[in-house]
C-alpha positions as CSV (number, residue, x, y, z in Angstrom):
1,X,171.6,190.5,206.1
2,X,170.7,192.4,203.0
3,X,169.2,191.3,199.7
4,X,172.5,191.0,196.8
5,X,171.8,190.8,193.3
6,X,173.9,187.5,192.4
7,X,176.8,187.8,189.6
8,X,176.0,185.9,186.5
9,X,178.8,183.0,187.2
10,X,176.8,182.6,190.1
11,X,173.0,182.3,188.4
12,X,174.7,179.9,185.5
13,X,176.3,177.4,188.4
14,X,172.9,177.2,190.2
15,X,171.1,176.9,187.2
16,X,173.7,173.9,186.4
17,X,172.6,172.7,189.7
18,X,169.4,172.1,188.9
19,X,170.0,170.8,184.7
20,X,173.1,169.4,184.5
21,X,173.0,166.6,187.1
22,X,176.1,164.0,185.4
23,X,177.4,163.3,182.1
24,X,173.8,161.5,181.5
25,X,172.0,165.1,181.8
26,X,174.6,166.9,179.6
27,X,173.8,164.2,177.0
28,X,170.6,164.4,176.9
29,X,170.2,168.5,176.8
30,X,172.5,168.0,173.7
31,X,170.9,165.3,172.0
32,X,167.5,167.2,172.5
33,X,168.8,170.5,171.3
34,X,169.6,167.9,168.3
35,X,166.7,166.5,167.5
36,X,165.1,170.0,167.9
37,X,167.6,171.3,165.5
38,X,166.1,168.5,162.9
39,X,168.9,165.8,163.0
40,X,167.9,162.6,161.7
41,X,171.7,161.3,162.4
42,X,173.7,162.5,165.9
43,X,177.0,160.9,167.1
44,X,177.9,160.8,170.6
45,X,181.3,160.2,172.2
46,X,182.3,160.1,175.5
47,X,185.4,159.5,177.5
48,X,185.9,158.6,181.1
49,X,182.1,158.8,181.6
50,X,181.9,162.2,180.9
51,X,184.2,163.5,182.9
52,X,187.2,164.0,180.2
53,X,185.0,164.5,177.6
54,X,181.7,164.5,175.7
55,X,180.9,165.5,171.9
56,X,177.9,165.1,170.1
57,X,177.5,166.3,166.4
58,X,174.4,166.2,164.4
59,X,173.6,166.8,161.0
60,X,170.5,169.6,162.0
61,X,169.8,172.9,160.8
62,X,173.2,174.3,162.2
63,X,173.0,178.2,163.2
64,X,174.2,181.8,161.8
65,X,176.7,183.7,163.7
66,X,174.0,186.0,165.3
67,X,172.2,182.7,166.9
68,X,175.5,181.2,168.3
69,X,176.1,184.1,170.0
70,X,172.6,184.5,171.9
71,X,172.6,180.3,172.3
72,X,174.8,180.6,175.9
73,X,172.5,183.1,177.2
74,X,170.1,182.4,179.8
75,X,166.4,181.8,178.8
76,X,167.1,182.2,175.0
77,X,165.5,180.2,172.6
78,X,164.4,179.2,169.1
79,X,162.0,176.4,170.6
80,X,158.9,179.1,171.5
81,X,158.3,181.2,168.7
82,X,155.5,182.7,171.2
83,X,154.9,183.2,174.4
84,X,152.9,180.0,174.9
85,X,153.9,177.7,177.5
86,X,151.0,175.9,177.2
87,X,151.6,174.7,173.2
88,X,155.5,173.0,173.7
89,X,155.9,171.4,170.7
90,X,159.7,171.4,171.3
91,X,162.1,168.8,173.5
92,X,164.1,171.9,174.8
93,X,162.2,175.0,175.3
94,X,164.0,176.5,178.4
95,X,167.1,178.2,177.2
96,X,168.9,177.0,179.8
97,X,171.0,174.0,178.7
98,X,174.4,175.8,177.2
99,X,174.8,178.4,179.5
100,X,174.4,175.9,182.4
101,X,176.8,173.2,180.8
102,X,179.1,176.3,179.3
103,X,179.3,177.8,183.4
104,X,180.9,174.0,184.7
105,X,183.1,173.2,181.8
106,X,185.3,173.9,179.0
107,X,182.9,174.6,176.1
108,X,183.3,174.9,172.6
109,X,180.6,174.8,169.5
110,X,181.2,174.5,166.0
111,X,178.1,175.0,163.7
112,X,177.1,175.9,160.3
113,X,173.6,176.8,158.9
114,X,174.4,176.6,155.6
115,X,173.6,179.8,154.2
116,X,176.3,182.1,156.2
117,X,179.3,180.6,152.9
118,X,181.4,179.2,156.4
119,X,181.0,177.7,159.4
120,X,181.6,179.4,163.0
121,X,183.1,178.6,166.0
122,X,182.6,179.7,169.7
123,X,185.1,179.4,172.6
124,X,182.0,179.5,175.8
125,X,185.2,180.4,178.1
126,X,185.6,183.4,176.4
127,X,182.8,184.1,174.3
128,X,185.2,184.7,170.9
129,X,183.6,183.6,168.0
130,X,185.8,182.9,164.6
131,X,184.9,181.4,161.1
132,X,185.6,178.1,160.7
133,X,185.5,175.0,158.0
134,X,183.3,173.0,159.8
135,X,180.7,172.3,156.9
136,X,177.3,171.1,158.2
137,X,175.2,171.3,161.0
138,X,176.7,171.7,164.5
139,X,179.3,169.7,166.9
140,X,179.7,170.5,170.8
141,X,182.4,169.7,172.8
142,X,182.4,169.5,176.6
143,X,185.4,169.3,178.5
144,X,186.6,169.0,182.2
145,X,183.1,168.3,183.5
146,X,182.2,170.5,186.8
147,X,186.7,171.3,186.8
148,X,185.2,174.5,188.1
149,X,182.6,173.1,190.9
150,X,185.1,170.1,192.2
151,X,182.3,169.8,195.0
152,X,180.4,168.3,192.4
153,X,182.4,166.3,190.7
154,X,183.6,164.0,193.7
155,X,179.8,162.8,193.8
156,X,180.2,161.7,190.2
157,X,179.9,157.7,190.4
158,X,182.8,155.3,188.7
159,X,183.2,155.5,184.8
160,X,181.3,152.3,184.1
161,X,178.1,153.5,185.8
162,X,178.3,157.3,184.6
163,X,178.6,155.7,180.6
164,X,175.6,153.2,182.2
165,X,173.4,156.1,182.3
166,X,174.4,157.4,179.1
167,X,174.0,155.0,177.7
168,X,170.0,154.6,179.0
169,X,169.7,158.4,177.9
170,X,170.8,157.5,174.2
171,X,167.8,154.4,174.7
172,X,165.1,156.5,175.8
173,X,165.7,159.3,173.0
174,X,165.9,156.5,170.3
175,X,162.9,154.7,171.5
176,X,161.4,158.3,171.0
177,X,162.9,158.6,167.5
178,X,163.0,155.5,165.2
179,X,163.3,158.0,162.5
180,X,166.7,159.2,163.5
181,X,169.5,157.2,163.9
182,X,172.5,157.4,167.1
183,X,175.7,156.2,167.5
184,X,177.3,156.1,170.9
185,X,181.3,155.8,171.3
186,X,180.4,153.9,167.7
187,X,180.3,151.1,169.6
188,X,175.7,151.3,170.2
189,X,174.3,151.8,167.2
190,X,170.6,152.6,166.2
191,X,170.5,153.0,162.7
192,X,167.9,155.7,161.2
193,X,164.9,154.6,159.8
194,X,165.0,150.6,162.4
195,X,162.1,148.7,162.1
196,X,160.4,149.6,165.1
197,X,160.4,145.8,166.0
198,X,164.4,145.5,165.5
199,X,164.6,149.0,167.7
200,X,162.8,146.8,170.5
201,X,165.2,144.3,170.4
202,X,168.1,146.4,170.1
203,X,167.2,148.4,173.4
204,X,165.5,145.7,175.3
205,X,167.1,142.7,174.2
206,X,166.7,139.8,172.1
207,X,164.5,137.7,174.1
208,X,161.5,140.1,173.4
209,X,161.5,139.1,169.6
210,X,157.9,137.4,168.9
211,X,156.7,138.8,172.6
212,X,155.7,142.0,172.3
213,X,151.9,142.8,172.2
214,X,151.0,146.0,170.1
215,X,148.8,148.7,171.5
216,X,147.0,151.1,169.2
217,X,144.2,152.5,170.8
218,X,142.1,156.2,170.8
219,X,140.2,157.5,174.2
220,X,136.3,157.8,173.2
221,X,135.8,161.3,175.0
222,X,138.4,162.8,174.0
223,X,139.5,162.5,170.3
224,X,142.7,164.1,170.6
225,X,144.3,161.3,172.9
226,X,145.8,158.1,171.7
227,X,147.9,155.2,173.3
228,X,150.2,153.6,170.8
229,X,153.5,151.0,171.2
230,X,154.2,148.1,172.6
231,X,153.3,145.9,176.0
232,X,155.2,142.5,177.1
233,X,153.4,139.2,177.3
234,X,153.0,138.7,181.2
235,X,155.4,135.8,180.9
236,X,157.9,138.3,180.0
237,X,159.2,140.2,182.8
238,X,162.1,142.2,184.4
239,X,163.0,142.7,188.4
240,X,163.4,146.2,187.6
241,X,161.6,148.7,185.4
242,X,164.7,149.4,183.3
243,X,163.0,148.3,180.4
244,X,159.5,150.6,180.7
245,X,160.0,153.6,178.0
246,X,157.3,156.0,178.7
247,X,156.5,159.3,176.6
248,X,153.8,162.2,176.4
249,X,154.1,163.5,172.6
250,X,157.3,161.6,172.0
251,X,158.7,163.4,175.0
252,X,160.6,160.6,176.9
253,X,159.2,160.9,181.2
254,X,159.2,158.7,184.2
255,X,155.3,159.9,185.3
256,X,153.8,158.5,188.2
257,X,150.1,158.8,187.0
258,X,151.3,156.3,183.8
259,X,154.1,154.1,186.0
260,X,151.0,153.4,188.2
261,X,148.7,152.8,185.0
262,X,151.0,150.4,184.0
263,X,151.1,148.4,187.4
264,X,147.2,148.4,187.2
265,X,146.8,147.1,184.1
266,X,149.3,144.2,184.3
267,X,147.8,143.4,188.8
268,X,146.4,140.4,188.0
269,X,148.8,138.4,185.5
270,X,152.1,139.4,187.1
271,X,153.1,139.5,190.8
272,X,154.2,142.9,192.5
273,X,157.8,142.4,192.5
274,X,157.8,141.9,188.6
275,X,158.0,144.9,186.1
276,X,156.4,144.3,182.2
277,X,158.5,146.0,179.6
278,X,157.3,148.6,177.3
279,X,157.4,151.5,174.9
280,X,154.4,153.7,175.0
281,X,153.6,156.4,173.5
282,X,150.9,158.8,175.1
283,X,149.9,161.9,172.5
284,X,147.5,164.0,173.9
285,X,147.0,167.7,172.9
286,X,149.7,169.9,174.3
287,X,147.2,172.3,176.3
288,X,146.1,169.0,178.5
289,X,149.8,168.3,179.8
290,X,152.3,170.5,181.6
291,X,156.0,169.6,180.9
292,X,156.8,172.8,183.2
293,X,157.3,170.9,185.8
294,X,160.7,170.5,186.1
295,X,164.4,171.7,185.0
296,X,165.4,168.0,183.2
297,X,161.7,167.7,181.8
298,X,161.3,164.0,182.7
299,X,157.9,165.0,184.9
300,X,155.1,166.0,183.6
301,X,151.3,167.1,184.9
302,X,148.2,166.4,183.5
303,X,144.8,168.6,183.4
304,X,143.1,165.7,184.0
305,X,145.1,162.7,185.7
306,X,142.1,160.4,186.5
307,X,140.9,160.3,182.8
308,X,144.6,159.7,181.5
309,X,145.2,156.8,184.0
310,X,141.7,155.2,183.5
311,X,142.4,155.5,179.6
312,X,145.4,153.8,179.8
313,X,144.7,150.9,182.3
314,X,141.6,149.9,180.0
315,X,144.1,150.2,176.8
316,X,146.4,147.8,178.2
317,X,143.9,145.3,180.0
318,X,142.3,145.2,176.3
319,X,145.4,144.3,174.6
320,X,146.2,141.8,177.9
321,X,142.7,140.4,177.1
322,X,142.7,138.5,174.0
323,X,142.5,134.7,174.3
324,X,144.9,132.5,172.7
325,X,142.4,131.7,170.1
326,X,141.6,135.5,169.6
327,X,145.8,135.3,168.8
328,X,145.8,132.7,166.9
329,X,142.9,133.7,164.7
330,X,144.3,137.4,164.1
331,X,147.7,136.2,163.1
332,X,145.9,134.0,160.4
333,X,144.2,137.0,158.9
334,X,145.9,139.3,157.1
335,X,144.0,142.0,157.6
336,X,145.6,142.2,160.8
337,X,149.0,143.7,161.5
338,X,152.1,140.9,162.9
339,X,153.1,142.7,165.6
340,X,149.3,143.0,167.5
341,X,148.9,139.4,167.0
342,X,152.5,138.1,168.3
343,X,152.4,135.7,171.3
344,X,155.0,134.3,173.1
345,X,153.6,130.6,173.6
346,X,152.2,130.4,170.2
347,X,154.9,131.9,167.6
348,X,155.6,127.5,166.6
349,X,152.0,127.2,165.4
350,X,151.2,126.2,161.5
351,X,149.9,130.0,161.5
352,X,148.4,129.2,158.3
353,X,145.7,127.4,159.6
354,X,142.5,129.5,161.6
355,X,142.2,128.0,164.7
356,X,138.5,128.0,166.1
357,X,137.4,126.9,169.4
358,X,134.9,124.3,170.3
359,X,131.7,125.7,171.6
360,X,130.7,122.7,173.1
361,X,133.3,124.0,176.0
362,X,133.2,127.7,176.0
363,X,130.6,130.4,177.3
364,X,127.9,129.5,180.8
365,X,128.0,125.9,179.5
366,X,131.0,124.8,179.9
367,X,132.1,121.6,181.2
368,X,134.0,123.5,184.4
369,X,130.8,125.4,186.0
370,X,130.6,126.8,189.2
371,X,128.1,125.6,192.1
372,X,127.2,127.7,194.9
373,X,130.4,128.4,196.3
374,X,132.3,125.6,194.6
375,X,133.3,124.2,191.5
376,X,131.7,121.1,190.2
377,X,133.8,119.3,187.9
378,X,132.2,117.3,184.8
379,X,131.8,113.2,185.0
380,X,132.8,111.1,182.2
381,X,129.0,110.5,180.8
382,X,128.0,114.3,181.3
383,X,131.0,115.6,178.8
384,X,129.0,115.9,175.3
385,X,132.9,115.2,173.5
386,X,134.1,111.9,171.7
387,X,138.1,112.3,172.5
388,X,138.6,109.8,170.0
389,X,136.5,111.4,167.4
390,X,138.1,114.5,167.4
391,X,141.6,113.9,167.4
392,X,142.3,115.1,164.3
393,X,140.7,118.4,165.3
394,X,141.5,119.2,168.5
395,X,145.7,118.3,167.3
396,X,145.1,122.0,165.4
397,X,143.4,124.0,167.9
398,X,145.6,126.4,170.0
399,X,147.0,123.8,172.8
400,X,146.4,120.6,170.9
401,X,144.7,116.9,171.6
402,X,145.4,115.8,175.2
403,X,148.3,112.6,175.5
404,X,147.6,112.3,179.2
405,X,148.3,113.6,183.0
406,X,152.1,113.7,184.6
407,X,152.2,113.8,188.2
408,X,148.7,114.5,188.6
409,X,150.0,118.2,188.2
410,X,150.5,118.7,184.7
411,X,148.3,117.7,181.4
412,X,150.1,117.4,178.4
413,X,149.0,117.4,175.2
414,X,150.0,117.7,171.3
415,X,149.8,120.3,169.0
416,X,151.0,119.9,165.5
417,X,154.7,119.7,165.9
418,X,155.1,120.8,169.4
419,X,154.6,119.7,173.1
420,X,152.5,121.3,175.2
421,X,152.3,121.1,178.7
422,X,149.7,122.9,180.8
423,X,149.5,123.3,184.5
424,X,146.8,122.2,185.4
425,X,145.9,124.3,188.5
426,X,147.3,127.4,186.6
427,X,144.7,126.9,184.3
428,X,141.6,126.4,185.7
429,X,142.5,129.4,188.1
430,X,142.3,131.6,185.9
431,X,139.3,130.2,184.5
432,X,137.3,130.7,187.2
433,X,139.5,134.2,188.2
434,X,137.6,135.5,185.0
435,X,134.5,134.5,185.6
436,X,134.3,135.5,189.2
437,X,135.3,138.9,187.8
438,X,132.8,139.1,185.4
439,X,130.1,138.6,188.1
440,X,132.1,140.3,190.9
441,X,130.8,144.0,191.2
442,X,127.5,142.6,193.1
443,X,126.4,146.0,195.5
444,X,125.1,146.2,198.8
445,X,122.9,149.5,199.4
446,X,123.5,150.1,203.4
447,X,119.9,151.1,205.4
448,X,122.7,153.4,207.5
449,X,125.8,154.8,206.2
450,X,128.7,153.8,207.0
451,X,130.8,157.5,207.9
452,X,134.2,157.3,207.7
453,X,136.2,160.7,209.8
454,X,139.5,161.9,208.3
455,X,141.4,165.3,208.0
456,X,140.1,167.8,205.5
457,X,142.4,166.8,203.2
458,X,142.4,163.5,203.0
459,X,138.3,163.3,202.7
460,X,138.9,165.8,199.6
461,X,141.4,163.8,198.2
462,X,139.1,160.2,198.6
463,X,135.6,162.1,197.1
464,X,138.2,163.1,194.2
465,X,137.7,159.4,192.7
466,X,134.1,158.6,193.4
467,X,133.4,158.4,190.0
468,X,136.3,155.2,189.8
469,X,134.7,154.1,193.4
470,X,131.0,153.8,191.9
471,X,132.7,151.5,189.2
472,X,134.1,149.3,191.6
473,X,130.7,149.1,193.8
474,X,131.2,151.2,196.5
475,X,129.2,154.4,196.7
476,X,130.8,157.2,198.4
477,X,129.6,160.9,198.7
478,X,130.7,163.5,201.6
479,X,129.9,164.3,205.3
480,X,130.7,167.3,206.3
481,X,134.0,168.6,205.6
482,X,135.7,165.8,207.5
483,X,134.1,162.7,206.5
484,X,133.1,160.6,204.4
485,X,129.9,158.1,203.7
486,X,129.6,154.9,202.5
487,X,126.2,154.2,200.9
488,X,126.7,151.0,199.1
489,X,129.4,149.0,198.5
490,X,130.4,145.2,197.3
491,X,127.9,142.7,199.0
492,X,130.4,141.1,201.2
493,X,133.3,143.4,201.5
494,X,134.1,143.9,205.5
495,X,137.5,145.9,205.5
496,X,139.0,148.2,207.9
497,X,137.4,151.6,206.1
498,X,138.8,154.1,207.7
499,X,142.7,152.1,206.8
500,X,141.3,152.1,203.5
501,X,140.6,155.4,202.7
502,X,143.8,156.8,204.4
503,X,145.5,155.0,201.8
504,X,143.6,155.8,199.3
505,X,144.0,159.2,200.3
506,X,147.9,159.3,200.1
507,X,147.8,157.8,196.9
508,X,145.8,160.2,195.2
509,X,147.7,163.4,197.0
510,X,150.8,161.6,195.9
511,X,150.1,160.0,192.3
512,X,146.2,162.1,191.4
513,X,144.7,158.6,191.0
514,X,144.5,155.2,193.1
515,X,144.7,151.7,192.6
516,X,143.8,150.9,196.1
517,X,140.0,149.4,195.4
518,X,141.4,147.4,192.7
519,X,144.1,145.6,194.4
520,X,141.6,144.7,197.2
521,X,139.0,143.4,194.7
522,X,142.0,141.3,192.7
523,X,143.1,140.4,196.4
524,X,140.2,138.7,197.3
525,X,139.2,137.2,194.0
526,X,142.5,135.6,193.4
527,X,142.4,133.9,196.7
528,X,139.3,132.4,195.9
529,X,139.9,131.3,192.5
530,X,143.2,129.6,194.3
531,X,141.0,127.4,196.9
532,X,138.4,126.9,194.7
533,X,140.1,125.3,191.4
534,X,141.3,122.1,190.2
535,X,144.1,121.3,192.5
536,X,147.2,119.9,191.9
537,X,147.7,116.0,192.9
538,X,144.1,115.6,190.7
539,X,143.6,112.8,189.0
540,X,141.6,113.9,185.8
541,X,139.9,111.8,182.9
542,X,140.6,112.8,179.3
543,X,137.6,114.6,178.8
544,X,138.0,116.7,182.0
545,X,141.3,117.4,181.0
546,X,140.1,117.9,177.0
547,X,137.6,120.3,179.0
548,X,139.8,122.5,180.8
549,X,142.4,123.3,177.5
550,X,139.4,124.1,175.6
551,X,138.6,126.5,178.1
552,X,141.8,127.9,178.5
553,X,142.2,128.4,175.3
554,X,139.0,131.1,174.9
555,X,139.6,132.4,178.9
556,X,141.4,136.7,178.8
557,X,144.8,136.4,180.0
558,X,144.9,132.8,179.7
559,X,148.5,132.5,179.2
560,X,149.1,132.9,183.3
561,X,147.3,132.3,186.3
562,X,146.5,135.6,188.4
563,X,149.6,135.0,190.3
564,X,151.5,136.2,187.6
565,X,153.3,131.8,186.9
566,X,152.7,130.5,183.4
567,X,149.8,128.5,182.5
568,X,151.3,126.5,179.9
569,X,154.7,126.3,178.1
570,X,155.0,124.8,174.3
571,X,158.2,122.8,173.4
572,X,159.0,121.8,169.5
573,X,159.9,118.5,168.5
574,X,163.1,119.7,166.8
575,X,163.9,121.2,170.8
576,X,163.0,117.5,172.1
577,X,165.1,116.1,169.0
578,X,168.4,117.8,170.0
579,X,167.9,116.2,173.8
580,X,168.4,113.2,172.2
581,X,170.9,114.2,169.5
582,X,168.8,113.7,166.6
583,X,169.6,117.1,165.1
C-alpha cells in the first residue's frame, strides 16, 4: 500500500484524538489558553455536559485580527517566544488546542485586544472573520461536541458524570490559581484573590478547616527547588485520591514519581487503602522537568526522579513529625504562621497558654523503657511523679491530668475544658514504633555475598537506587551484568532476595524510584511495636497511665498509631453539655 499525505481534516481529528478526550479536556485547554492570556476572572458554562455546549470567557489580553486568524492553525503559538522546549513557562505551549477542538465541533471566537478600536469575530467552520462589539478580552463557544466524529461521542458517559469531570478540571486549575477567580455554570464559585485556607475548604470540603498541616520547605542541594502547600493530618483521610492536587510550577499533574512520594511519606500513620488529601506545589527550575511528555500535559518527567521523590518524602515526614507539644508550642508563638501550626485534635486548647512537656517523662529515661526484647513497664515507687501535686499542671499540658482507666482500653483524662480520651494501646505503639525506628538501621557486613541473578535490566534498574539502599542498611553493588551483591544489610533481615529485588526492579522501571525497602522495614517494625506494647485489657496505675500521655505527647506522629487508627480523640464540655441538653 503506498505512503498518502493525509488531508488536513484528517491531521486536526487525530490530533483531537489525542487532546480533546470529553468536555473535561476542552475545558481545560480553554481555561489554560485563559490563564495564559492573563485572566484573573474566567466564566465557564456548560450544557448537557458538554455535549450541547461549552463557553468560557475571560477578561485576558484578548487578540488582534492577525493573531485570531493564525490561533486555529496547527502548532501556532504565542506561548514560546523561542525555540526552547526546555524553558515552558506557559500552561499551553503546543498550538494544538483550537484547531483540534475547532476540527470536532461548531466553533466560534470572539475577542478583543484592546488596541484594534473593535472587537473580532471568527466562524472556525468557515474561517470568516468580521468586526464585532464584543469589548474585552475573549469568549469561545463550542457547540455539537464530536457532531462530526459520532464514533466518539457515543463513548461520552451520562451528563452528570461528563459535568463531574468538569467540574474537577475547574478544581485543579483554581487550586493552581488562588489569584484568579472561576465561576462554573455560576453555580461553583472561586472568588479571585480566596484565602488560600477558604480555597481548601471550598474544593475539598469543610471538614478540612483547622486540619491541614502547612508545608514550606527548600531542598539543600539544589536551591532552585521548593515544596510548598498543604498535607492532611493522618486522621484525615479519603478512600480515594480525589482530593490530592499535585503541581510542577503551578502546572496541575497526576505524576507517579510524586503520587508515590506522597504514599511514602504518609506509610506509617495511614493504612494502604487510605489516601491523605493535599495541595502541593513542586517549583523546580524548568530545565529539570519535561512537561513534553504528553498531548493533555498532566505527565511530566524529571532529570532527576530519585532526588525529587527523596526531597519530597523527607518534606512531608518533617511536617508529619512534630509532636503535639511541638503544635501546641508553635501556635502559641506568634512568630509562627496559623496554618503550619493547625492540628486537628488540638484546635479546643486555651492556645494562649505555652504548653511544655515534663522532662521527667521524655527522652532514654522515660518511665516506658524497653528491655531486651520487651517493654518493661514502670512500678508505682519507681515513677519520680506526685499525681496529686501536679494536677494543676498536667490539666494544661497538651492531653491533660489523667481521671482514670475505662475498660481497661482506654485512659481518659482532662484538659482544660475538654475530654480526652487516649487509646491506650494506640499510644504506646507508637511510642515504641519511634524508638525502634530510631535505632532500627543496625547493619550486618556478610563474610560472603549474598548474589542475587536477574535479567540485565532489572539488575540495572535495582543498582539505580543504591544510594536509597545504603540508607536503609543494605549494601548493594553489581555482579556481572546480570546480578547483583549483597554486602551488608539490616542485622536480622532474612527475606526472599531475589522476590525482592524483582519488585524493586518493576517499580523503578515503572515509577524511577522505590518504596519497596521502606515498606519492608515499616512492615516489620510495626508488627513489633504491636506485640510488644501496652495491651489492651491492661490494668494501669495513675502514674503509668500519667507516664504514657506525657510521652505521647513529645512522641513524632503521635496523633495515630502506625496502623494508621487514632491515638486519642478530644471532646468539649459544651459537646458533652448538649448530650444532656444543657445548651
Amino acid at each position: 500500500m503506498p505512503i498518502r499525505v493525509l488531508p488536513d481534516f484528517l491531521i486536526n481529528q487525530i490530533a483531537a484524538g489525542e487532546v480533546v478526550e470529553r468536555p473535561a479536556s476542552v475545558v481545560k485547554e480553554l481555561v489554560e489558553n485563559a490563564l495564559d492570556a492573563g485572566a484573573d476572572q474566567i466564566v465557564v458554562d456548560v450544557v448537557d455536559g458538554g455535549r450541547t455546549m461549552i463557553s468560557v470567557i475571560d477578561n485576558g489580553c484578548g487578540m488582534s485580527r492577525d493573531d485570531l486568524t493564525h490561533s486555529i492553525q496547527r502548532h501556532a503559538t504565542s506561548k514560546l517566544p523561542t525555540d526552547d522546549l526546555l524553558n515552558i513557562n506557559f500552561m499551553g505551549f503546543r498550538g494544538e488546542a483550537l484547531p483540534s477542538i475547532a476540527s470536532v465541533s461548531d466553533m466560534t471566537i470572539d475577542t478583543n485586544n484592546g488596541a484594534d478600536g473593535n472587537g473580532w469575530v471568527l466562524d472556525c467552520n468557515t474561517g470568516e472573520i468580521r468586526p464585532s462589539a464584543w469589548d474585552a478580552g475573549t469568549r469561545i463557544r463550542v457547540k455539537n461536541l464530536f457532531a462530526r466524529t459520532p464514533a466518539r461521542l457515543k463513548f461520552l458517559r451520562g451528563d452528570r458524570a461528563e459535568m463531574m469531570s468538569v467540574l474537577d478540571v475547574i478544581k485543579r486549575l483554581a487550586m493552581a490559581r488562588a489569584d484568579v477567580g472561576f465561576t462554573l455554570n455560576n453555580k461553583w464559585r472561586f472568588p479571585k484573590n480566596q484565602d488560600m485556607s477558604e480555597r481548601l475548604a471550598a474544593v475539598m470540603g469543610d471538614d478540612i478547616r483547622g486540619r491541614m498541616l502547612a508545608v514550606d520547605a527548600s531542598s539543600a542541594s539544589n536551591s532552585n527547588m521548593r515544596l510548598r502547600g498543604y498535607i492532611s493530618e493522618p486522621t484525615l483521610r479519603r478512600a480515594t485520591s480525589v482530593d490530592q492536587f499535585l503541581f510542577v510550577n503551578n502546572r496541575p499533574v497526576r505524576d507517579k514519581v510524586l503520587i508515590g512520594a506522597l504514599r511514602a511519606a504518609y506509610m506509617d500513620v495511614m493504612h494502604a487503602r487510605e489516601f491523605p488529601l493535599c495541595a502541593l506545589y513542586l517549583d523546580l527550575d524548568p530545565r529539570s522537568v519535561d512537561v513534553n511528555v504528553s498531548p493533555a500535559k498532566t505527565d511530566v518527567h524529571f532529570l532527576e526522579p530519585s532526588h525529587v521523590r527523596a526531597f519530597i518524602i523527607k518534606s512531608l515526614r518533617d511536617a508529619l513529625a512534630k509532636t503535639l507539644n511541638d503544635r501546641i508550642v508553635a501556635v502559641a508563638s506568634p512568630q509562627v504562621a496559623q496554618p503550619a501550626a493547625a492540628h486537628p485534635q488540638s484546635m479546643n486548647f486555651n492556645m494562649s497558654r505555652t504548653f511544655v512537656a515534663s522532662p521527667r517523662h521524655s527522652g532514654p529515661d522515660s518511665a516506658f523503657m524497653f528491655g531486651a526484647g520487651r517493654v518493661t513497664m514502670p512500678e508505682k515507687n519507681d515513677v519520680a511523679h506526685d499525681v496529686a501535686c501536679d494536677a494543676a499542671t498536667d490539666e494544661t499540658r497538651p492531653l491533660g491530668r489523667v481521671i482514670g482507666q475505662i475498660a481497661n482500653k482506654y485512659i481518659l483524662a482532662q484538659s482544660g475544658e475538654n475530654l480526652v480520651i487516649i487509646d491506650q494501646h494506640a499510644a504506646h505503639e507508637r511510642i515504641t514504633y519511634e524508638r525502634l525506628r530510631r535505632g532500627a538501621m543496625k547493619s550486618q557486613p556478610l563474610l560472603t555475598p549474598i548474589v542475587v541473578h536477574l535479567r540485565d535490566e532489572d539488575a540495572t534498574a535495582v543498582l539505580s537506587i543504591a544510594d536509597q539502599m545504603r540508607a536503609s542498611g543494605l549494601h548493594i553493588d553489581s555482579f556481572g551484568d546480570d546480578a547483583v551483591a549483597i554486602f551488608e544489610k539490616p542485622a536480622d533481615w532474612d527475606l526472599n532476595w531475589a522476590e525482592l529485588f524483582q519488585s524493586i526492579a518493576d517499580e523503578v522501571r515503572s515509577n524511577g524510584a522505590s518504596s519497596q525497602l521502606d515498606e519492608r522495614l515499616h512492615l516489620k517494625l510495626a508488627n513489633y511495636a504491636c506485640h510488644h506494647s501496652v495491651r489492651a485489657g491492661q490494668k494501669l496505675d495513675m502514674a503509668q497511665m500519667d507516664a504514657l500521655l506525657r510521652d505521647i505527647e513529645n512522641t513524632t506522629r503521635g496523633g495515630e498509631c502506625n496502623h494508621g487508627r487514632p491515638v486519642y480523640k478530644i471532646i468539649p464540655i459544651t459537646e458533652i453539655d448538649g448530650w444532656f441538653e444543657r445548651v
